[in-house]
PyMOL CGO cylinders between C-alpha atoms (Angstrom):
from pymol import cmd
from pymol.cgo import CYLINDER

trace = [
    CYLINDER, 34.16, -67.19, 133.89, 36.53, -64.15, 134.95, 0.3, 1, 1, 1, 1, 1, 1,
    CYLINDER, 36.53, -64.15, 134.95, 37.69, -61.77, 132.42, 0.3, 1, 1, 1, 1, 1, 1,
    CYLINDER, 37.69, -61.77, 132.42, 41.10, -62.43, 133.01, 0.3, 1, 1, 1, 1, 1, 1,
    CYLINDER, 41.10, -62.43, 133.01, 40.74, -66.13, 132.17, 0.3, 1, 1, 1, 1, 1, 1,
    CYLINDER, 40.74, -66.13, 132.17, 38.55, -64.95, 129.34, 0.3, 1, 1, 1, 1, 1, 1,
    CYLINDER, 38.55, -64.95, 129.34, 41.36, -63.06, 127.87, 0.3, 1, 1, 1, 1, 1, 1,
    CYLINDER, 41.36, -63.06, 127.87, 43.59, -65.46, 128.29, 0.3, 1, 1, 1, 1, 1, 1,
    CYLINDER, 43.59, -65.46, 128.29, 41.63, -68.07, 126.19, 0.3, 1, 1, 1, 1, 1, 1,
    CYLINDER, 41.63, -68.07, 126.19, 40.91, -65.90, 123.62, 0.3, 1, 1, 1, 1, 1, 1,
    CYLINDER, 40.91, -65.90, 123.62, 45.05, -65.11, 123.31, 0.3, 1, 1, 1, 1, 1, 1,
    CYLINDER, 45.05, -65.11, 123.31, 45.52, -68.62, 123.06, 0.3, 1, 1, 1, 1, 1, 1,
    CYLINDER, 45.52, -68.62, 123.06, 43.07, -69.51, 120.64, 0.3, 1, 1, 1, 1, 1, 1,
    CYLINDER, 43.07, -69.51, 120.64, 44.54, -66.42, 118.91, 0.3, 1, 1, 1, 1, 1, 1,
    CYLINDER, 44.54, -66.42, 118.91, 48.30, -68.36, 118.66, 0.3, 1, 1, 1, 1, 1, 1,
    CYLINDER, 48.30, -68.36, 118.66, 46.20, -71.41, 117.83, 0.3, 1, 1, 1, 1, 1, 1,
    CYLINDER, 46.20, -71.41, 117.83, 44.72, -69.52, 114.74, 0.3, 1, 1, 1, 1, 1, 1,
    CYLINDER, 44.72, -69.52, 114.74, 47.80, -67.55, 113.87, 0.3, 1, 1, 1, 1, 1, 1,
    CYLINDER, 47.80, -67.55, 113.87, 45.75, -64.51, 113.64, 0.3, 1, 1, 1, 1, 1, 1,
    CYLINDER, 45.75, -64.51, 113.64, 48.74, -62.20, 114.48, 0.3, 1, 1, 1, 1, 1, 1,
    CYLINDER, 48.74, -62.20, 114.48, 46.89, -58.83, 114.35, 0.3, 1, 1, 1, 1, 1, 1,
    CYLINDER, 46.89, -58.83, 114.35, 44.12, -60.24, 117.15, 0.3, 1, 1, 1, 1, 1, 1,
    CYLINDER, 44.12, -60.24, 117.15, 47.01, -61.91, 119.49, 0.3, 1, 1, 1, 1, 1, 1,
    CYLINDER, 47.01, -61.91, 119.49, 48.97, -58.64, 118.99, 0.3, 1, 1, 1, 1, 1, 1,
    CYLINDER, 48.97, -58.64, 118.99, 45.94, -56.50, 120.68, 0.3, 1, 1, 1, 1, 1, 1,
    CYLINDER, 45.94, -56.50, 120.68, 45.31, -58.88, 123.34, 0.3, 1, 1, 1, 1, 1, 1,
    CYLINDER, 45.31, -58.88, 123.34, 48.92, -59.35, 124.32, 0.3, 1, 1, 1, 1, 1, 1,
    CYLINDER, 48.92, -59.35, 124.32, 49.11, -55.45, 124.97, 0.3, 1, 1, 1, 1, 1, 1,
    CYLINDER, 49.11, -55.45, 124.97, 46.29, -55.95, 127.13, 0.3, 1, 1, 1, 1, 1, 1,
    CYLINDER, 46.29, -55.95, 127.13, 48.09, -58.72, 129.36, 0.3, 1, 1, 1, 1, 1, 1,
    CYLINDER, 48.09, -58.72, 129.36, 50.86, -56.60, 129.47, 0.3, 1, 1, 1, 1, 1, 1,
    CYLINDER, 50.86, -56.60, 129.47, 49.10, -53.50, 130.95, 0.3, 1, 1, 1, 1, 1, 1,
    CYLINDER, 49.10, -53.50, 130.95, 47.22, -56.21, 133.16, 0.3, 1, 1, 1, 1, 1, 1,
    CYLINDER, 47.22, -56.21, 133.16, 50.53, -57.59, 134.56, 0.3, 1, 1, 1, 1, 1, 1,
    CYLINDER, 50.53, -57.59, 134.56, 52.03, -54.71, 134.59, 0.3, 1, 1, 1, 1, 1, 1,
    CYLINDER, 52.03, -54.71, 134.59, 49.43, -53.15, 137.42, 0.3, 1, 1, 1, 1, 1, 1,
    CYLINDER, 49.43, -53.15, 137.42, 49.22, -56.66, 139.35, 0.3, 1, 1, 1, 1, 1, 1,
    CYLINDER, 49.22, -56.66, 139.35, 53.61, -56.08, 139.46, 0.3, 1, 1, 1, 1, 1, 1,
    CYLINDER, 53.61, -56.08, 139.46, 53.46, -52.38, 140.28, 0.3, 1, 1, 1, 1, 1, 1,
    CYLINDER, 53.46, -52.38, 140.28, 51.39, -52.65, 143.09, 0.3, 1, 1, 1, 1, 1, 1,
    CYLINDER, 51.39, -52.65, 143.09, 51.32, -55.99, 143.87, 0.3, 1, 1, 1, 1, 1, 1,
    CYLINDER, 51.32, -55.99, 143.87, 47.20, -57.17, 143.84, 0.3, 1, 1, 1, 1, 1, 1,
    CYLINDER, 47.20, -57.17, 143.84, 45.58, -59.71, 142.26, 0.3, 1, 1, 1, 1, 1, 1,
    CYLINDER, 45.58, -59.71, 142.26, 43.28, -57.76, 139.45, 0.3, 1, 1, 1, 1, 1, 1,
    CYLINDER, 43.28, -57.76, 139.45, 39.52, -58.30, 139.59, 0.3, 1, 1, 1, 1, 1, 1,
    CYLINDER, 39.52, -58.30, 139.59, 36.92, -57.69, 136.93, 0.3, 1, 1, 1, 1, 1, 1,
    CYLINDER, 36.92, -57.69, 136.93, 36.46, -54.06, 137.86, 0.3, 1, 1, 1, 1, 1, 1,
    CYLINDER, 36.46, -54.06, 137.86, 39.89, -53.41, 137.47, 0.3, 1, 1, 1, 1, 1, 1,
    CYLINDER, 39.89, -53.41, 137.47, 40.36, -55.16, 134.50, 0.3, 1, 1, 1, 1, 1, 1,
    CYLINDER, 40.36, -55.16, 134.50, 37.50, -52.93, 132.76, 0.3, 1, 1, 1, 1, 1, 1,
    CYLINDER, 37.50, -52.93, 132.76, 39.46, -50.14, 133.96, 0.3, 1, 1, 1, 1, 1, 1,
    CYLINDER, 39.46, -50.14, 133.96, 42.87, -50.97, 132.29, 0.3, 1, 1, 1, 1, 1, 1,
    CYLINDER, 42.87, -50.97, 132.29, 40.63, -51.79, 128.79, 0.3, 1, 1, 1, 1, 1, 1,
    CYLINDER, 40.63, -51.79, 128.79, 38.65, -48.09, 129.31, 0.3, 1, 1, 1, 1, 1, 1,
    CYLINDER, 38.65, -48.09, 129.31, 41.59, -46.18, 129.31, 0.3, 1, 1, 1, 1, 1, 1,
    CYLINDER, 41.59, -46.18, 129.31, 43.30, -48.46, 127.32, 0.3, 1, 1, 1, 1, 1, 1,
    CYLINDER, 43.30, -48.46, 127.32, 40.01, -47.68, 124.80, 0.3, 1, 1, 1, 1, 1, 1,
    CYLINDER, 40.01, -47.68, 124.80, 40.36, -44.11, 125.51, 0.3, 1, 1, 1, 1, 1, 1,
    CYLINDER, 40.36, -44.11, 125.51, 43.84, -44.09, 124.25, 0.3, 1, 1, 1, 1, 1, 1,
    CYLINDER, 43.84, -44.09, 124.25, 43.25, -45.91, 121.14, 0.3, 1, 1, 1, 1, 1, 1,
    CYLINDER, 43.25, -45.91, 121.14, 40.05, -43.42, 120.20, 0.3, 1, 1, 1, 1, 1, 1,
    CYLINDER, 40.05, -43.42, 120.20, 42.94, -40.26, 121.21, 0.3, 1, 1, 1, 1, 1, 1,
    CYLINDER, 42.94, -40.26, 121.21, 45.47, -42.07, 118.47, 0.3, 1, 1, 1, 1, 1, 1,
    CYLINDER, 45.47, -42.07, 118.47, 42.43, -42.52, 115.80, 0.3, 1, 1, 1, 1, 1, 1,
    CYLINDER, 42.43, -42.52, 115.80, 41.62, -38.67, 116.02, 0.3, 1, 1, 1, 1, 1, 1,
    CYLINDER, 41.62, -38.67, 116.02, 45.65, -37.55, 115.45, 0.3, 1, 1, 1, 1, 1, 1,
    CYLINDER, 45.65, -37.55, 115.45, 46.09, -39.74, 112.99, 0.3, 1, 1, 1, 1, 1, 1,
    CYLINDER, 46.09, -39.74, 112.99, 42.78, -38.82, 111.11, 0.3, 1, 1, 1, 1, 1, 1,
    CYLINDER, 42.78, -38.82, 111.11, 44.27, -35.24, 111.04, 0.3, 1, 1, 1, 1, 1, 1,
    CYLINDER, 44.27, -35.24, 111.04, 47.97, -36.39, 110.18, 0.3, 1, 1, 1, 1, 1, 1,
    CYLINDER, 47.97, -36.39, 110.18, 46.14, -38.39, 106.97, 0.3, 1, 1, 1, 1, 1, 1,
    CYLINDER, 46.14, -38.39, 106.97, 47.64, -41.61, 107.76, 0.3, 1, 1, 1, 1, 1, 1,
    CYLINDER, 47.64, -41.61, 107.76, 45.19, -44.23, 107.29, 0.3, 1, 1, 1, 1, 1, 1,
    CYLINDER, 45.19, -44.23, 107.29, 46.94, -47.35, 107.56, 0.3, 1, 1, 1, 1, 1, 1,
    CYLINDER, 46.94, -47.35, 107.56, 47.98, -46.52, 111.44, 0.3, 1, 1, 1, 1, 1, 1,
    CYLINDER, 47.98, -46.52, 111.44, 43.91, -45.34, 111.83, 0.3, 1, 1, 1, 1, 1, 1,
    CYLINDER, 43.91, -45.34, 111.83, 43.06, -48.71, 110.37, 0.3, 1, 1, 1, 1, 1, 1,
    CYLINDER, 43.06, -48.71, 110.37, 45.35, -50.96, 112.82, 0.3, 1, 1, 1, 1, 1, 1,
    CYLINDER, 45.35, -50.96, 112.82, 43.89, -48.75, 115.86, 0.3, 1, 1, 1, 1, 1, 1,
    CYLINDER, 43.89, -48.75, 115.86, 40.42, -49.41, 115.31, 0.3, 1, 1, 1, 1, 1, 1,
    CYLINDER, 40.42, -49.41, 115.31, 40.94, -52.68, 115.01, 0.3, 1, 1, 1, 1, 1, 1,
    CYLINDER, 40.94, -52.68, 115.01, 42.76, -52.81, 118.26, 0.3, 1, 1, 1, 1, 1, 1,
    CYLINDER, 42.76, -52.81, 118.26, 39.52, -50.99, 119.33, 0.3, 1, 1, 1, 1, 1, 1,
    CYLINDER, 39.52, -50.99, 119.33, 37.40, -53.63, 117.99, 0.3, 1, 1, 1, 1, 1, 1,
    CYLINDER, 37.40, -53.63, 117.99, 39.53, -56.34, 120.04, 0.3, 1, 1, 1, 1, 1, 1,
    CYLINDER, 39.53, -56.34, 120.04, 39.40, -54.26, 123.48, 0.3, 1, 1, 1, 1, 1, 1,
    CYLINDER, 39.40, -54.26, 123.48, 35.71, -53.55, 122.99, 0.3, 1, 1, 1, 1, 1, 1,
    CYLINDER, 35.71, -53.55, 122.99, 34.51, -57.06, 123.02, 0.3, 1, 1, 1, 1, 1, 1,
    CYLINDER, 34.51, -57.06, 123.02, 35.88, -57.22, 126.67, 0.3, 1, 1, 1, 1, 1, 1,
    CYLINDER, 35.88, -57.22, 126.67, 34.01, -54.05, 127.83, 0.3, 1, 1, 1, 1, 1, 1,
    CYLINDER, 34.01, -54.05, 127.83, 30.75, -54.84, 129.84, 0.3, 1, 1, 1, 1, 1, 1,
    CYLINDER, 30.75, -54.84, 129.84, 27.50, -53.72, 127.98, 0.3, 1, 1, 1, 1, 1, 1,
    CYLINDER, 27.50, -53.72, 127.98, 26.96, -50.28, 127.56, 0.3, 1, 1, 1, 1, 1, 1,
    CYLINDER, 26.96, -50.28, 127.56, 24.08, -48.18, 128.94, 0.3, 1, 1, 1, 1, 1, 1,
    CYLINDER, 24.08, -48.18, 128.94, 21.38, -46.70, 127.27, 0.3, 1, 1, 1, 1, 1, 1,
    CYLINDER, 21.38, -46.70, 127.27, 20.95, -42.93, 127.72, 0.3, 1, 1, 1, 1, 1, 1,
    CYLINDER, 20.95, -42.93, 127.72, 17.51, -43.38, 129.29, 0.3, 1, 1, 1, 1, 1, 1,
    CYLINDER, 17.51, -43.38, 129.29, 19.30, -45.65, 132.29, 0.3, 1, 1, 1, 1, 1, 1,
    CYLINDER, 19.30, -45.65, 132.29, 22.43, -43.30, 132.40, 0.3, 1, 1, 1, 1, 1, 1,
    CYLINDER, 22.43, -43.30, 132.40, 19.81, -40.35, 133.07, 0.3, 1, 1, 1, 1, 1, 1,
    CYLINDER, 19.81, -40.35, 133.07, 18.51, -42.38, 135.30, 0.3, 1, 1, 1, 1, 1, 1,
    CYLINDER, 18.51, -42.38, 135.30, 21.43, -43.31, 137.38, 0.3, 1, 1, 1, 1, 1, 1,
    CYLINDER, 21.43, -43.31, 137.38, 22.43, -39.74, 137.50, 0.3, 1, 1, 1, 1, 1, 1,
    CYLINDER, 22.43, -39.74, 137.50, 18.61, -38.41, 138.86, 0.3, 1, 1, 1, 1, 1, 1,
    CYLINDER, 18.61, -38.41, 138.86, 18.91, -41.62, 141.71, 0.3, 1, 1, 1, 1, 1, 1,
    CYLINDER, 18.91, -41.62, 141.71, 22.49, -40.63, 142.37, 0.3, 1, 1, 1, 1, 1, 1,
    CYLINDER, 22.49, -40.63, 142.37, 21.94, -36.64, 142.77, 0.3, 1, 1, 1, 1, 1, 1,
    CYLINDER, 21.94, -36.64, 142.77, 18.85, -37.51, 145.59, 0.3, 1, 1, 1, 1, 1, 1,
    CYLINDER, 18.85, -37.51, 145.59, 20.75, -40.01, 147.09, 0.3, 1, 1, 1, 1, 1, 1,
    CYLINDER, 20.75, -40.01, 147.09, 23.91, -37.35, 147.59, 0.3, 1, 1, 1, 1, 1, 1,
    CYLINDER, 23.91, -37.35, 147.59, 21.73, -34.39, 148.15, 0.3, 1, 1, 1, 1, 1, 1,
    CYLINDER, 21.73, -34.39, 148.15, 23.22, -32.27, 146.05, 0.3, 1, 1, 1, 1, 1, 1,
    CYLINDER, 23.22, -32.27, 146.05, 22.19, -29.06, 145.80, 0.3, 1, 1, 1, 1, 1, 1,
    CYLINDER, 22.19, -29.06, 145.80, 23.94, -27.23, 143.19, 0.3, 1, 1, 1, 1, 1, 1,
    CYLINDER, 23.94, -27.23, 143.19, 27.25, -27.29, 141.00, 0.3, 1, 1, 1, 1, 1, 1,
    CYLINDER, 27.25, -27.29, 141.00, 29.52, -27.60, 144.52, 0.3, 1, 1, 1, 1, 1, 1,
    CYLINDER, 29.52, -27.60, 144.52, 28.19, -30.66, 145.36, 0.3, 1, 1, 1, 1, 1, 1,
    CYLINDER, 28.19, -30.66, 145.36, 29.83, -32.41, 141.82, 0.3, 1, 1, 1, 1, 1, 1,
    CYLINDER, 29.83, -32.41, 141.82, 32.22, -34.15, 142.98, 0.3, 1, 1, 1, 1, 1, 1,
    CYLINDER, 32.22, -34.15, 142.98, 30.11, -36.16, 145.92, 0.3, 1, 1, 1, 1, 1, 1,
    CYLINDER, 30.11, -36.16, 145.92, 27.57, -37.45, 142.55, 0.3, 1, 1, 1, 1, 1, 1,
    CYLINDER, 27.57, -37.45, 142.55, 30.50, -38.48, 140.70, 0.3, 1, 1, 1, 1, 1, 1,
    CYLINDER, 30.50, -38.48, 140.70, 31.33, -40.63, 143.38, 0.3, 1, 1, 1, 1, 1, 1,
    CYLINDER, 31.33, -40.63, 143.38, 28.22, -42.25, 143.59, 0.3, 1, 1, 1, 1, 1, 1,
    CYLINDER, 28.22, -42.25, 143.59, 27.89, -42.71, 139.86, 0.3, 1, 1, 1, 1, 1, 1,
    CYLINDER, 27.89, -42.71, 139.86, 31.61, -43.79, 138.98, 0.3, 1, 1, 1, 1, 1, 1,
    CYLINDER, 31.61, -43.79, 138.98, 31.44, -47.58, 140.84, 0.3, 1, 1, 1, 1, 1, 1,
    CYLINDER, 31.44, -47.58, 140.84, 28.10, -48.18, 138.96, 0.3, 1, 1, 1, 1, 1, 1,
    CYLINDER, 28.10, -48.18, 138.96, 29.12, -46.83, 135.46, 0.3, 1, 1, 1, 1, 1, 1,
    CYLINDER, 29.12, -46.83, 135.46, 32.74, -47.47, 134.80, 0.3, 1, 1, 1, 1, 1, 1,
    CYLINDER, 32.74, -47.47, 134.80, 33.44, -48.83, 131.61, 0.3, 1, 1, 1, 1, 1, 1,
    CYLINDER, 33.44, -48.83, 131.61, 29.37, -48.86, 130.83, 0.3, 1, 1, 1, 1, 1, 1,
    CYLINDER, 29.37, -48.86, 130.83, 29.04, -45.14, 130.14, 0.3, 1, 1, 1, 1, 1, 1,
    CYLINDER, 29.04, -45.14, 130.14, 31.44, -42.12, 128.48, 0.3, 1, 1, 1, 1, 1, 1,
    CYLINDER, 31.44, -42.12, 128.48, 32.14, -40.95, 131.92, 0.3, 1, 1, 1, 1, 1, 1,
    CYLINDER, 32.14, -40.95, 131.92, 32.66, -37.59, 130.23, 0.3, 1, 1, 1, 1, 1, 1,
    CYLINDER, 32.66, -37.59, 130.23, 29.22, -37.84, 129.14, 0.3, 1, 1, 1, 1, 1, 1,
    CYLINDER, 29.22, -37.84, 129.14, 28.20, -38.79, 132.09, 0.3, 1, 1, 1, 1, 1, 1,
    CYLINDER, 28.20, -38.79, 132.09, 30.09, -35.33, 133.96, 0.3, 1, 1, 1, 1, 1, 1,
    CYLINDER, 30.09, -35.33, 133.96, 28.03, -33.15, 131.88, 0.3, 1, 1, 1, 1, 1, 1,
    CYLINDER, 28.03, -33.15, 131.88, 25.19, -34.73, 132.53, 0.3, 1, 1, 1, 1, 1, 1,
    CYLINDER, 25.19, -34.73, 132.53, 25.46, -34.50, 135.85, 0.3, 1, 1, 1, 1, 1, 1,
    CYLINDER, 25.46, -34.50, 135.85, 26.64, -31.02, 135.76, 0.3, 1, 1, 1, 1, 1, 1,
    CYLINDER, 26.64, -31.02, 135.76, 23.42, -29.92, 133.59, 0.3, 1, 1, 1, 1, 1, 1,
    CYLINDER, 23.42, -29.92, 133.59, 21.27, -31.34, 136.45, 0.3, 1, 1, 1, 1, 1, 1,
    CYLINDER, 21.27, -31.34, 136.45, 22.75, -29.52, 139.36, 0.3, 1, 1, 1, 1, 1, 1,
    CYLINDER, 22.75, -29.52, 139.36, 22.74, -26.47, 136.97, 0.3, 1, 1, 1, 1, 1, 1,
    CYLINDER, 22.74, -26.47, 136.97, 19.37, -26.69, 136.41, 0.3, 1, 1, 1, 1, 1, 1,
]
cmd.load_cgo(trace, "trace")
């Protein structure tokens, strides 16, 4: 089953259950989905979809930190649950060991030889590890190993 047709069963059954909070979460995600198919007119496929819900992710985490500091709980509360909802969509994530492992297979492949040659890894690595692994995480990583 596609993610997008997963999503949209899961909204529905959402209405179905009146669980407002849940059917709130996953209508911003349909939005942001329809929203990119509109603006530049595609049809989204899985990949992009885990895109959208990544940064989608990433903004959530971003609100949970400023609101930590601003003391306001209740709005901390209502973002990890959005968190919670978005998450469920994300493919598995990687271990560490396999992420190391990626970025070792990915810096032979390129032939990178030092700090320079960044941006050709990343390029490898981001197809294979989008919405699997902290991409940030997975910069310094790389980074450390060309260092090194």
């Amino acid at each position: 089953m596609s993610l997008k047709i997963r999503i949209n069963d899961d909204m529905k059954a959402a209405m179905r259950a009146r669980d407002t909070a849940r059917l709130g979460a996953i209508r911003l995600l349909m939005a942001a989905m329809k929203q990119r198919e509109v603006d530049e007119r595609i049809q989204l496929d899985d990949a992009a979809i885990v895109a959208i819900i990544d940064k989608m992710l990433k903004q959530r985490r971003d609100s949970i930190e400023q609101y930590e500091k601003a003391g306001r709980q209740d709005l901390v509360d209502a973002e990890k649950f959005e968190v919670a909802v978005l998450s469920a969509y994300m493919p598995t994530a990687l271990s560490n060991d396999e992420i190391a492992a990626a970025v070792v297979a990915a810096v032979s492949t390129s032939g990178a030889a030092g700090p320079q040659d960044m941006g050709k890894v990343m390029a490898l690595l981001k197809p294979q590890l989008a919405g699997r692994a902290d991409m940030g995480e997975v910069s310094k990583l790389v980074k450390a190993k060309l260092t090194a």
